[in-house]
MARDOLUM-815882 format. One record per residue: x, y, z of N, C-alpha, C in turn. Coordinates in steps of 0.2 Angstrom, whole numbers, plus 5000, padded with zeros to 4 digits. Example, Ala and Ser with C-alpha at 12.3 -4.5 7.8 and 13.67 -1.06 7.14 Angstrom:
// MARDOLUM-815882
506649725039506249785039506649845039;506449895035506849955036506450005039;
//
This chain:
// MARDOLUM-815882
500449945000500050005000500450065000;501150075004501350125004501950134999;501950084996502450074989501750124983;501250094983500750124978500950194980;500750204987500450284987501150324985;501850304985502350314985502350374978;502450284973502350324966501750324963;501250354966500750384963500250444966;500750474968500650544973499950594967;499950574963499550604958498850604960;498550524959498250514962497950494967;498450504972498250514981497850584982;498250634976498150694980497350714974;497050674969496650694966496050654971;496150584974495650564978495450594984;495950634988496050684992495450734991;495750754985495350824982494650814983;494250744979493750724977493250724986;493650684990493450664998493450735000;493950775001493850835003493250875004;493150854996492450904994491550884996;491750834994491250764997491250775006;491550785010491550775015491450855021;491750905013491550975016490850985018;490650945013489750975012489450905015;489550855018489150825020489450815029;489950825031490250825035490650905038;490550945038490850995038491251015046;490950975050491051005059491850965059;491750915055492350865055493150915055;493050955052493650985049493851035055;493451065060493651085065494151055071;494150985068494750935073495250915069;495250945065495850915060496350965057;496251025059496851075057497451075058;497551025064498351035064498851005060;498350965055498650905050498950955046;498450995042498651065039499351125041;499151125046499451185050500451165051;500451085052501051045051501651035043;500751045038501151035034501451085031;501051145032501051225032502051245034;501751215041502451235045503151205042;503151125040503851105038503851135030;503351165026503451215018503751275021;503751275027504051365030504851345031;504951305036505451275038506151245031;505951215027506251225021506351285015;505851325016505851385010506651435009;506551475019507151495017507851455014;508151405017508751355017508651365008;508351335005508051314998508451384995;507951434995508051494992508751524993;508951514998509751555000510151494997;510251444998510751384995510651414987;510151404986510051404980510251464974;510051524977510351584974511051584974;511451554980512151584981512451534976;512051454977512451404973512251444965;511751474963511651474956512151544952;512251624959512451664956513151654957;513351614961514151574962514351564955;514151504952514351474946514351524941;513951584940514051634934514751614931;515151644932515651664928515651614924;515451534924515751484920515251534912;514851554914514551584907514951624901;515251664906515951724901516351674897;516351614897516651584892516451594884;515851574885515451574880515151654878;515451694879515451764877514751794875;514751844867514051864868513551824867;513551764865512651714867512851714872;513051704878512851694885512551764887;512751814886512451894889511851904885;511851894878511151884876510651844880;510751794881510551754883510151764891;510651804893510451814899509951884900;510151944895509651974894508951954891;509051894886508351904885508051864892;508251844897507751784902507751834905;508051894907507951944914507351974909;507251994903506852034900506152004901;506251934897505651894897505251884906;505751884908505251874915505051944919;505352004918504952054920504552064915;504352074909503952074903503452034908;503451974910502851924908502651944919;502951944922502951984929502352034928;502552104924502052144921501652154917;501552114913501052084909500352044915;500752014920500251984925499952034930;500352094933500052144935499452184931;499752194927499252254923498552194922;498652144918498052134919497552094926;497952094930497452084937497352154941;497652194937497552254942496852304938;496952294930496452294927495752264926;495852204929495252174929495152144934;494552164939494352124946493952084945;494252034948493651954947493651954955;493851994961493551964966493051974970;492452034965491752044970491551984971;491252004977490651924979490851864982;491851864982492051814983492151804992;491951794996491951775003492951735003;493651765006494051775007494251715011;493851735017493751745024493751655023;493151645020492851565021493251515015;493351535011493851525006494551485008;494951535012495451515015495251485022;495051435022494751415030494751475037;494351525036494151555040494951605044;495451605039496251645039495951705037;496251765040496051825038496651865035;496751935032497551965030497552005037;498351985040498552015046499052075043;498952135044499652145042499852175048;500552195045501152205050501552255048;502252255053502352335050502752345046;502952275042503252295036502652285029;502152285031501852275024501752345022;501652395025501752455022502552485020;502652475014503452515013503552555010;503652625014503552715010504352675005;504452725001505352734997505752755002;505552785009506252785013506252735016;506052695015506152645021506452595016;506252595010506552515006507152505009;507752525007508452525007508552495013;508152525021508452515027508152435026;507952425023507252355026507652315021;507952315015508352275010508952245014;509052325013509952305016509952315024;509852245027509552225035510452235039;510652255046511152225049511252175051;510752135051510552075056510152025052;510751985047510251935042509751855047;510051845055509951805057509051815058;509151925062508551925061508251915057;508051925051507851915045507851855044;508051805044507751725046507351695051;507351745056506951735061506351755058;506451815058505651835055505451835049;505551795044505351765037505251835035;505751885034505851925028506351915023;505751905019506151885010506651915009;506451975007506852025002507652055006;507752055011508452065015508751975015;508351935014508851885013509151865007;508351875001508651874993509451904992;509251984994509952044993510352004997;510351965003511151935005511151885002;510951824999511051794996511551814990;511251874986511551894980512151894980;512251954986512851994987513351944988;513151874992513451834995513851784989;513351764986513451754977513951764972;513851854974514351894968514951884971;514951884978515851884982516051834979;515751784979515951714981516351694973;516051734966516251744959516951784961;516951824963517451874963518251834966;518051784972518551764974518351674975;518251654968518251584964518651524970;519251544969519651484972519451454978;519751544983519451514990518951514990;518251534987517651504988517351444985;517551394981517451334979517251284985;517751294991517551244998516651264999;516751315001516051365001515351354997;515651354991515051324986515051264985;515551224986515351134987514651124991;514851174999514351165004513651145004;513651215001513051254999512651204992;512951164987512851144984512351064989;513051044992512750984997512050995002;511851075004511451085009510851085005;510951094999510351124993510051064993;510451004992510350944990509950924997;510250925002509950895009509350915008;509150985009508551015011508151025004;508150994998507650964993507550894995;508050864997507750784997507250785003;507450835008506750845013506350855013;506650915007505550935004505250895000;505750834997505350804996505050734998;505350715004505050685010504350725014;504350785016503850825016503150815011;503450835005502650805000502350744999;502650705003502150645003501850645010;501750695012501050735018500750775014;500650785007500250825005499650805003;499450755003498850715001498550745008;498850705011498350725018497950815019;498650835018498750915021498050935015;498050935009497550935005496850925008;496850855008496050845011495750885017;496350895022496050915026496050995026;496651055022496351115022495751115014;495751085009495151105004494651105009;494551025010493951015016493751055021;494051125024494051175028493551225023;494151235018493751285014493351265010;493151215009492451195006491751195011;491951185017491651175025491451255026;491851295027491751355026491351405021;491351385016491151435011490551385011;490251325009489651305011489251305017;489551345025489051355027489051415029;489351445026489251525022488651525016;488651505014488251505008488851535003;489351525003489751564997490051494993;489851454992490351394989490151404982;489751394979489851434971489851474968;489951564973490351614970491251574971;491451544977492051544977492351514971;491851454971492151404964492151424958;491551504957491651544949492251584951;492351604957492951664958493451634955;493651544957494351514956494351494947;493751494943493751464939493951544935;493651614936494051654931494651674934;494951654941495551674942496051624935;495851594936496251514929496251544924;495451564921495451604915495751644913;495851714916496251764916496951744916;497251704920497751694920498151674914;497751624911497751604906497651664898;497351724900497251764897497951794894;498451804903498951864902499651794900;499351744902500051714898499951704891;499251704887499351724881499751784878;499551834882499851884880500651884879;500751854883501651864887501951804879;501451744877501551714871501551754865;501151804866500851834858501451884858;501751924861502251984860502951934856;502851904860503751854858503351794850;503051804847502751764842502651814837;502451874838502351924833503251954833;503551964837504251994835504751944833;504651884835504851814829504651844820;503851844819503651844817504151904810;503851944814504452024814505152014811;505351984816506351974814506151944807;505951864806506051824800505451824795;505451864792504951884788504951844784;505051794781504951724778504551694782;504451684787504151644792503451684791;502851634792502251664794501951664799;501551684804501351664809500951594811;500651564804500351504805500851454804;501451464799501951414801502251404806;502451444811502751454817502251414819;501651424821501351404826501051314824;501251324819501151224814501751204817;502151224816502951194818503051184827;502651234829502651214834502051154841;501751124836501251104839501751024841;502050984839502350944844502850974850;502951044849503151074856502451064861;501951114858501651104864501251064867;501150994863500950924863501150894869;501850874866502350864873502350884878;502450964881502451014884501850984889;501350994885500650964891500750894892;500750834888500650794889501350764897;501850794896502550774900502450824905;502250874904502150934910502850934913;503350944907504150964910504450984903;504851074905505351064902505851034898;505851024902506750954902506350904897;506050864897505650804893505550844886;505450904884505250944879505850954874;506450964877506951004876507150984870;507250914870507450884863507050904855;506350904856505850924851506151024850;506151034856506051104855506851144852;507251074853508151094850507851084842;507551024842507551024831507051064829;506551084833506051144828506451204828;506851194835507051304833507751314828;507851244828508451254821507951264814;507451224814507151214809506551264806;506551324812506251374807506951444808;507551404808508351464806508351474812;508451454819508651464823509551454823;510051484826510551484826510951414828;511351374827511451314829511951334834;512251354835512751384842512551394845;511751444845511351484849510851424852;510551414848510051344849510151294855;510651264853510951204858511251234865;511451294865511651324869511151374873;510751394870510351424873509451404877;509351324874508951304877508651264883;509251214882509551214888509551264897;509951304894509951344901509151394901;509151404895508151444898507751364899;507951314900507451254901507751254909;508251274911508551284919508251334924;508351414917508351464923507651504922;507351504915506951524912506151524912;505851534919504951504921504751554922;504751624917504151654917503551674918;503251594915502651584917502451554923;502951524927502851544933503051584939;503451624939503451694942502851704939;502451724933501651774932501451744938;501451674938500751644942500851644948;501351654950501551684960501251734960;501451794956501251864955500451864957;499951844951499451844949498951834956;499151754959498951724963498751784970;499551794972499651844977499051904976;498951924970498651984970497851954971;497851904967497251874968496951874975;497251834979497151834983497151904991;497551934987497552004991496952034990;496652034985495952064981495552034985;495551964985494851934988494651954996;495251964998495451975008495352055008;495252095002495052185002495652215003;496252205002496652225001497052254994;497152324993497252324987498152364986;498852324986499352344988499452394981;499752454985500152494980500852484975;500952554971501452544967502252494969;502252544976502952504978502752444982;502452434984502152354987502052294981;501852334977501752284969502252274968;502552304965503452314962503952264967;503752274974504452244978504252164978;503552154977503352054976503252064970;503452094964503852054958504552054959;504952064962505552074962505651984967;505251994975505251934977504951864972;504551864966504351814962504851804956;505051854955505651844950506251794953;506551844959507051814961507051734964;506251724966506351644970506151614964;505951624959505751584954506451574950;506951614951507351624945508051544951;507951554957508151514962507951444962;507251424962507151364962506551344956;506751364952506251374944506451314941;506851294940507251224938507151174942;506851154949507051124955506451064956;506451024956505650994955505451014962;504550984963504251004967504351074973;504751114969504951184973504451244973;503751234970503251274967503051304974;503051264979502551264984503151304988;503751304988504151344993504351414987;504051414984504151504980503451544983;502651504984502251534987502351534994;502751494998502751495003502951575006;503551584999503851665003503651714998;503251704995502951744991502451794995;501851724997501651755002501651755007;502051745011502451795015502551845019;503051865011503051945010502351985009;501851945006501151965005500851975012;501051945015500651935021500051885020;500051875015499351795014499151735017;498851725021498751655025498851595023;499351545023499751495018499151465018;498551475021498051445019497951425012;498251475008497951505001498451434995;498851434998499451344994498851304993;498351254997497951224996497551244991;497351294990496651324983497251324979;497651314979498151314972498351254971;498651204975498651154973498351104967;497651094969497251044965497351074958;497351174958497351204953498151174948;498451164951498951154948499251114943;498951064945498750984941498551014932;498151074930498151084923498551144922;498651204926498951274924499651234924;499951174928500751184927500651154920;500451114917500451104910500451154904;499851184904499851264902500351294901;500651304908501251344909501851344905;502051254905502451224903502551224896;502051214894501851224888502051314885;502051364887501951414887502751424887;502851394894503651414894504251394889;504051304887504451324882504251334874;503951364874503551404866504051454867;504051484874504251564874504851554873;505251494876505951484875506451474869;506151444866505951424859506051474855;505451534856505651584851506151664855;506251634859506951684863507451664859;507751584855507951564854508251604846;507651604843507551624837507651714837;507451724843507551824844508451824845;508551784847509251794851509651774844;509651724842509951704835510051764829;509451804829509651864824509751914827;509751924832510151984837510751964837;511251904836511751884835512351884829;511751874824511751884817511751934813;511251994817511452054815511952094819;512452084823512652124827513452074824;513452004821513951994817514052044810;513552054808513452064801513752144800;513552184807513652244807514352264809;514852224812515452214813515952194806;515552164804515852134799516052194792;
//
């Protein structure tokens, strides 16, 4: 039985989902003795988040330099994946800020009865960033789960660590070994995610049903999906039409024919990496650069999830709307910064989704109530996603290729 449930965590956590629902609404009193199952799992996604994110950044901006090898396709390279992720970061902004899908939706009962606390960093005037970034005391700031003064020492700690290679190799072996421990713990921890499942959906199905809000809540979560879906088309159509653009040979319904075993794949493996090989022979095959190609795919199949920083972004606001909260310009701004950076940390990492919401919301101040209504959703958007990410990477490939080709050509 525990060899099954081992490797078929899929559908432990779909029968999970089904009993949750089933048991909210016929059983609902039940789930007032069972929160701490939740609240356990909650707490061991806290407990790994930071370790993850700081190994992670130091080991990834450590290794930098091996890229300067590989000259201007690595810097291109690098520009487009910093470009493509803030692009696609505010592409998810603008349109959740533009369009509210959370009248009507009961918050409160949604996230099992969690409400938004804030605190005295949720509000940050411009004179305080700087002090609140750059902390004197990073212990503090592990103590108290602030994101954004550990991201910046991680970096800081990253770039030292490039500057002085040699002696720092001991250093980033560690760091590599700890990354390693504290993944294989979390993923020890996910096989409690079935449980943790049943038992907070089943709160917030318990809740909104004796609210009377359970099929507003379930139309709220159905256009949160939609829209989200809307602004990752978006983030596909800009990089589609300036493909388009550069290789004016190419048509836009070719591009998108050639690309259809990408995206086939893409859903059906819901990986990356599983894709790479399809998406190495189409991107040569509508003139993608061979140098660029093979070198380029690869590492945006590493560092490059876009579409998932949107959906940290998206989610967080989502959810800040539903609870009546509506954060300002520099509150926006500094949780894209914290969704860029933990995505760009643990984007590559299997099952790390769940510790980039952890400190995503956070920073949001969001009741980690709110991981469980994303879960179940998860199961189709990381497909989507997946699919989205490597289209986009694919024609980065082709962007980047004649950005390299005319900047020979004009040298020449």
């Amino acid at each position: 039985m525990f060899k099954w449930y081992c490797l078929h965590q899929g559908q432990a956590i779909l029968i999970a989902i089904i009993l949750a629902g089933i048991s909210g609404i016929v059983l609902p009193q039940v789930f007032s003795y069972l929160g701490f199952i939740g609240n356990i799992f909650i707490n061991l996604l806290k407990l790994c988040a930071l370790p993850v994110i700081f190994t992670s950044l130091v080991v990834t901006i450590g290794l930098l330099p091996e890229l300067k090898q590989l000259g201007r396709i690595a810097g291109n390279t690098v520009i487009y994946i910093v470009a493509s992720e803030i692009i696609a970061v505010t592409i998810g902004l603008v349109v959740f800020n533009l369009v509210d899908i959370s009248q009507n939706i009961n918050g409160v009962a949604l996230l099992s009865g969690a409400s938004y606390i804030p605190t005295a960093t949720t509000n940050i005037s411009p004179n305080q960033i700087f002090n609140y970034i750059f902390t004197s005391n990073i212990f503090e700031s592990f103590a108290k789960f602030d994101i954004l003064p550990i991201v910046t020492f991680s970096i800081m700690f990253g770039l030292t660590c490039t500057l002085k290679r040699e002696a720092a190799a001991p250093m980033l072996n560690f760091f590599v070994s700890a990354r390693e421990i504290f993944l294989t713990l979390l993923n020890g921890i996910m096989y409690l995610a079935p449980f943790a499942i049943f038992v907070l959906i089943g709160s917030a199905v318990a809740q909104s049903y004796l609210t009377g809000a359970l099929a507003i809540n379930l139309l709220g979560l159905i256009k949160f999906v939609g829209l989200f879906f809307v602004a990752l088309f978006i983030h596909c159509l800009w990089q589609l039409l300036l493909v388009a653009y550069l290789y004016r040979h190419l048509s836009i319904k070719r591009i998108l024919t050639e690309a259809i075993p990408i995206f086939v794949t893409a859903f059906i493996s819901s990986s990356s990496l599983a894709t790479l090989p399809i998406a190495l022979e189409k991107a040569e095959q509508l003139g993608g650069n061979k140098k660029v190609v093979e070198f380029m795919l690869p590492i945006c199949a590493a560092m490059n999830f876009a579409s998932g920083m949107m959906y940290e972004m998206v989610a967080a606001l989502f959810f800040l709307h539903i609870l009546g909260v509506h954060p300002g310009l520099i509150e926006q701004i500094l949780l894209a910064i914290v969704c860029i950076l933990t995505g760009i940390a643990v984007g590559g990492i299997p099952e790390t989704s769940m510790v980039s919401f952890v400190t995503v919301f956070n920073m949001a101040h969001i009741p980690l109530a709110a991981i469980s209504i994303l879960l179940p959703l998860d199961r189709v958007v990381d497909r989507v996603r997946t699919m989205a990410n490597v289209f986009c990477n694919t024609c980065g490939t082709l962007i980047v290729s004649k950005t390299k080709i005319n900047f020979r050509e004009k040298n020449e």
